[in-house]
N, C-alpha and C positions, 0 to 999 in steps of 0.2 A: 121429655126433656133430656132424657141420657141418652135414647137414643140420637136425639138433634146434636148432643154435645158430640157422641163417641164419633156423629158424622162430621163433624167439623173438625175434630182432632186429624181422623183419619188423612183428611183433605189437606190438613198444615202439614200431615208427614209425606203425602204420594207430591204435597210441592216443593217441600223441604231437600227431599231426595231428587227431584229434577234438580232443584237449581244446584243440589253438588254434581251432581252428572257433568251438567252442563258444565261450571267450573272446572271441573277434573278436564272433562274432556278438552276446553279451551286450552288450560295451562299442558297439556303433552306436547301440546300443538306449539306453544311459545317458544319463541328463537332468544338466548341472550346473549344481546349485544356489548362490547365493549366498549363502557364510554372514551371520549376522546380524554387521553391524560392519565390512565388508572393505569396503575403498575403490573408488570406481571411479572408473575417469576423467572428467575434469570439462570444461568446454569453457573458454581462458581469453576472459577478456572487458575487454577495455579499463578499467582501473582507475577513470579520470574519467566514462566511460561507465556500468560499476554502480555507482557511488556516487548518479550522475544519477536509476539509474531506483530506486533504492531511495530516493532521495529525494524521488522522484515521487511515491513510496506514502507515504509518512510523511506529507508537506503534503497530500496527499488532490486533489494536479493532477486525477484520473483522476476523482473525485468529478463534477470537470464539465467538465472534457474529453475525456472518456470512456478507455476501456481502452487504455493504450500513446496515449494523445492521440490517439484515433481519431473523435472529438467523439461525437453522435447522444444525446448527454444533454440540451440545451435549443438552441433554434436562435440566442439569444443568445451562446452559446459557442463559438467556434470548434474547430476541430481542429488538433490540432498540429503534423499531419503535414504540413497543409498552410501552416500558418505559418512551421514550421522553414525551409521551401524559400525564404521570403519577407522572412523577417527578419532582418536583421543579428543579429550578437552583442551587440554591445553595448546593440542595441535591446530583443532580448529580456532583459537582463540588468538598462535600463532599468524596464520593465514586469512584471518580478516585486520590484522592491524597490518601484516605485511604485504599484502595484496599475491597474486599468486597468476603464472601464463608466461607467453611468449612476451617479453619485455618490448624487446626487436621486431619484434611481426607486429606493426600494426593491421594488417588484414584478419589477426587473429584475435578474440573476445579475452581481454587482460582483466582480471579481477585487479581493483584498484587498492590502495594503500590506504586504509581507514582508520591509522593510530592517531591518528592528530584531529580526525573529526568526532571521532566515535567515541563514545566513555567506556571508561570500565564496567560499570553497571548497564550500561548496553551491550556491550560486547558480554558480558557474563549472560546476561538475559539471550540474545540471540544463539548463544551457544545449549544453554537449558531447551532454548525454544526445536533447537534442531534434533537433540538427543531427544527428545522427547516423539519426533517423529513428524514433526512441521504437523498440528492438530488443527481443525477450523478452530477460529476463535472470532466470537461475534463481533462486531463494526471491524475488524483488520483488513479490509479490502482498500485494494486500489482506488486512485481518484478514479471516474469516471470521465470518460472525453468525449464533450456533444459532439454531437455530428450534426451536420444543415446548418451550423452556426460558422462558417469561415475558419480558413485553414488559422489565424491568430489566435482562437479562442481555443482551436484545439489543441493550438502548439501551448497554450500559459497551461492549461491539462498536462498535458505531456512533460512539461518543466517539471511538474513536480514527482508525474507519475514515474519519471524513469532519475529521480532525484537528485537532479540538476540542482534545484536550491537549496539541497545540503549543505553545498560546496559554494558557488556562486550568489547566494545569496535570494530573498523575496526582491522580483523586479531585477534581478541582473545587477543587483548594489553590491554586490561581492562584500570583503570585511570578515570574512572568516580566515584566521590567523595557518600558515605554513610556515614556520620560520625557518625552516634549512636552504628554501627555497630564496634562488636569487631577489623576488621581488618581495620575500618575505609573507608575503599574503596570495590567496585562490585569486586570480585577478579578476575583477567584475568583467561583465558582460555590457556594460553600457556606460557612457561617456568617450570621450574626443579618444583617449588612449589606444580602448577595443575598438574603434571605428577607422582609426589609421591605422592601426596594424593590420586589423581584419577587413580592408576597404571593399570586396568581394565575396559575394556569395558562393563562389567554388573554395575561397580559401576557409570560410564559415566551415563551410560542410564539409572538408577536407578535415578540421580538425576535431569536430564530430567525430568522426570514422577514425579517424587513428589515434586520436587523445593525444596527450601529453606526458609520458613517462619518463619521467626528468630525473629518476633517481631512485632509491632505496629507501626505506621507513627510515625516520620518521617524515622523512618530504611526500606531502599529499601527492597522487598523481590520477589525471582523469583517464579513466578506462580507453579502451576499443570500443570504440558502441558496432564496428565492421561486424557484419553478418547478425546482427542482433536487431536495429532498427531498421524497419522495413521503410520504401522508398516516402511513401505518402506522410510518414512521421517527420523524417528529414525537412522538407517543403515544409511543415506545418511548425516547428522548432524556430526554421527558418524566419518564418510572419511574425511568427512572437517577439523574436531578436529585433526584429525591425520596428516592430511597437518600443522599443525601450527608449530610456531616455539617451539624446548624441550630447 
């Protein structure tokens, strides 16, 4: 009988220890997956710091001073990376409400007059964001612009990417206040007004390229997009325009 039992003990321990083998060995082997919705951790980031660089992206800095202010978009343009190092604060907080270039050269890339759109708590924040050394900072990126979907889809992209509706408004409804300026307001982009003034797609794209610098801060003024927007943007800016409402 003891010997029957000590063999049946035996027998529950040489199975006992398979089946953790076998578990052990299953679980090394186990992948874990993330379910869809679980959080993960995030890196924090200086509050006045991502306000800066998501605000980078919104006013379209990057448009022409390239990615995180890294310039290599027009050689008119500086880089930021190396201005931040060179400029006071207040200097650069100066030259984003006053805008800063060749006023008179429209072939040349004119930083525009940003006091009247821009706030002070953005404008402090993009200036933090720059002394700091333009850092990634997670979702801060660009709209993205489909491609294969027609030149209108990529121009209402482009509206926003190069920050066209800062100033002109969602949909080319304009309604953002310039009052130094004779019309007193950014004028829309759509209705009878922009349609008989701008009855021409050379005079469109004409004013694309050399904007509209009507004055000194506090009067808003639309940059140079000259030597900044490449030809195929133009065209596709273009289609958008002509989706709006006449």
């Amino acid at each position: 009988m003891i010997a029957v039992i000590g063999a049946g003990a035996l027998a529950l321990l040489v199975a006992v220890g398979l089946l953790g083998w076998a578990v052990g060995h299953g679980t090394a082997k186990t992948t874990t997956i993330a379910l869809a919705g679980a959080s993960t951790p995030s890196t924090q980031v200086d509050p006045a710091i991502a306000g800066g660089a998501h605000d980078f992206v919104q006013f379209a800095c990057g448009q022409c001073h390239g990615d995180r202010g890294r310039g290599g978009v027009s050689p008119d343009v500086p880089a930021l990376t190396q201005v931040g190092k060179s400029l006071t604060t207040a200097q650069l907080k100066s030259i984003i409400d006053h805008g800063l270039g060749q006023s008179a050269n429209p072939k040349k890339p004119y930083m525009p007059v940003w006091g009247a759109v821009v706030s002070r708590r953005q404008v402090s924040d993009l200036v933090s964001y720059i002394r700091a050394g333009l850092p990634e900072v997670p979702g801060a990126v660009p709209i993205e612009v489909p491609s294969g979907q027609g030149p209108a889809v990529a121009g209402a992209a482009l509206y926003q990417r190069y920050g066209c509706v800062n100033c002109h408004g969602p949909n080319g409804l304009g309604g953002v206040p310039n009052p130094q300026s004779p019309d007193k307001t950014i004028p829309s982009l759509s209705g009878p007004d922009f349609r008989e003034e701008f009855n021409t797609d050379a005079k469109i794209l004409e004013m694309i390229r050399s904007g509209s610098v009507i004055g000194r801060a506090p009067i808003v003024s639309m940059p140079h997009w000259g030597g900044i927007i490449p030809a195929q943007d133009y065209k596709a800016l273009l289609a958008f325009l002509k989706t709006l409402k006449t």
